[in-house]
C-alpha positions as CSV (number, residue, x, y, z in Angstrom):
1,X,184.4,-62.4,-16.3
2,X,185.9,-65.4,-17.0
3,X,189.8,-66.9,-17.3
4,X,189.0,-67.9,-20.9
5,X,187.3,-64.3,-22.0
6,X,190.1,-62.6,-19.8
7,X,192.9,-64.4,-22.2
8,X,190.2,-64.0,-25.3
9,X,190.2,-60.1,-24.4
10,X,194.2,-60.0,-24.6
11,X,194.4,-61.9,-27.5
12,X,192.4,-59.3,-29.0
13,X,194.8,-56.7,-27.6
14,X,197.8,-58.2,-29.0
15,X,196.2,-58.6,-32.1
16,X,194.9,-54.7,-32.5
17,X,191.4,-56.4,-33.0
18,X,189.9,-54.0,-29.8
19,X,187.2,-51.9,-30.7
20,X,187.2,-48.8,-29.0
21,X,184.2,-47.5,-27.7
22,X,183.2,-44.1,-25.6
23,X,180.3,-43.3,-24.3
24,X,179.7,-39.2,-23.1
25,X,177.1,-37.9,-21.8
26,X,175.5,-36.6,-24.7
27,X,177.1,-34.8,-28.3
28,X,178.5,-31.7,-26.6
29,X,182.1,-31.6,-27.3
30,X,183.6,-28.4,-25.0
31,X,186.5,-27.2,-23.0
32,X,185.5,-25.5,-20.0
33,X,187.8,-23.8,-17.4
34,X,186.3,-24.1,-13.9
35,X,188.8,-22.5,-11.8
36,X,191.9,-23.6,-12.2
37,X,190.7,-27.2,-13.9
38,X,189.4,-28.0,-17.5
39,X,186.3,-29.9,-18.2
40,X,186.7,-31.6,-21.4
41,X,183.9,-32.7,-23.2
42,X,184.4,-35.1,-26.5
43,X,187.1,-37.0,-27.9
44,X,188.1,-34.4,-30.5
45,X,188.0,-31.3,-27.7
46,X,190.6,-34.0,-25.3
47,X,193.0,-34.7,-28.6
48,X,193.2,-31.2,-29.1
49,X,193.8,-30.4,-25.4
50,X,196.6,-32.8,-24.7
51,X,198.2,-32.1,-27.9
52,X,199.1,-28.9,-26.4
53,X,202.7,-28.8,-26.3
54,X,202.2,-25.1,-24.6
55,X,201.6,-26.6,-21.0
56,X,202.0,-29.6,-18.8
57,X,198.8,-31.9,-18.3
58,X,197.6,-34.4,-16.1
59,X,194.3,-36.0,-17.4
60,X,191.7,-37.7,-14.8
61,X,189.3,-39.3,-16.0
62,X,185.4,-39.9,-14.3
63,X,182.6,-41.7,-15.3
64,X,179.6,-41.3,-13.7
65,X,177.4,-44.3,-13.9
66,X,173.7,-44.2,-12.3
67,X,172.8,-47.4,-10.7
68,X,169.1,-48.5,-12.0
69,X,167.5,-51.0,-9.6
């Protein structure tokens, strides 16, 4: 990373010209309560979850990424 592709990257920000991307771990979208915490699977399954105006959320998010040497 770079000072010139950190200001490149903003520009692109301001500009709405960001692509987003997700990766998950493979095509299963799910909601699944384990205990007393959700594991959301899938873009569509976490819009529908926070747009839950039922209950209070807080949303962490993990990615697990395997090092390949």
């Amino acid at each position: 990373m770079t000072y010139d592709n950190l200001l490149e990257f903003l520009g692109h920000h301001k500009r709405g010209k960001l692509r987003r991307h997700l990766k998950v771990e493979d095509e299963t979208e799910d909601i699944t309560l384990n205990g007393t915490i959700y594991d959301i699977k899938g873009d569509n399954k976490l819009k529908e979850f926070i747009n839950n105006k039922n209950m209070d959320i807080v949303v962490l998010y993990y990615a697990h990424f395997e090092h390949h040497s």
